[in-house]
N, C-alpha and C positions, 0 to 999 in steps of 0.2 A: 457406624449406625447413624449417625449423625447428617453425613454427607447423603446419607443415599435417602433421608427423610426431605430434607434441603433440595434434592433432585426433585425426585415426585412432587413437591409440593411448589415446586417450581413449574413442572408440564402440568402439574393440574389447572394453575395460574393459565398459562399458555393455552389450555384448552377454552377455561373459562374466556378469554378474550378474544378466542375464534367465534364462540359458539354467539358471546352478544356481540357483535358485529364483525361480519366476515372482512366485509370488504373494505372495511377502516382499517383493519385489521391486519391486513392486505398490504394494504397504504403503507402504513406507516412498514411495517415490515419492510418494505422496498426501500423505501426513505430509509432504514437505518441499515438495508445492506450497504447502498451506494454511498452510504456516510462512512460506512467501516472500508467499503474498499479506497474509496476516495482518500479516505486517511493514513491507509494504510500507502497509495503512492506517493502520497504528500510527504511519510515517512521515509520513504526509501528514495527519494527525487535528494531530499534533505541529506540525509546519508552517502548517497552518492558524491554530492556534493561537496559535503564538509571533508571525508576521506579521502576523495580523489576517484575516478573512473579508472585511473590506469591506463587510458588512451594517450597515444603521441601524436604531434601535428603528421601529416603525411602528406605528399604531394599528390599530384595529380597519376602518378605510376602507382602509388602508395607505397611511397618509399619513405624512408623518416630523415630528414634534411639533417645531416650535419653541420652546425654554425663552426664554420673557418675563419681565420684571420689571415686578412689580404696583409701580401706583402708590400713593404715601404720601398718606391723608387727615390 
């Protein structure tokens, strides 16, 4: 009961700040998609990073060079 009073009273909010200014409203909306997605690549750039991609170097065939050891004359 709780939860779904917290909802409603949450879009009611949401409506009220449509209704006094749309286009602010608007704004910032956009502004806090591009903050959530932005964030969210920033997370997973990170992530990537810290864990590994799991990519191998690969040459120009895209083969993956095995390091050899030349022999001693």
């Amino acid at each position: 009961m709780r939860k779904t009073m917290m909802y409603g009273t949450m879009m009611l909010f949401m409506l009220f700040l449509i209704t006094a200014n749309p286009s602010g409203t608007g704004e910032n909306g956009r502004e806090f998609v591009s903050w959530l997605s932005s964030g969210w690549d920033d997370a997973r750039e990170f992530v990537s990073s810290f864990v590994g991609d799991g990519t191998s170097d690969r040459n120009e065939f895209g083969e993956v060079p095995i390091p050899t050891v030349g022999t001693v004359e």
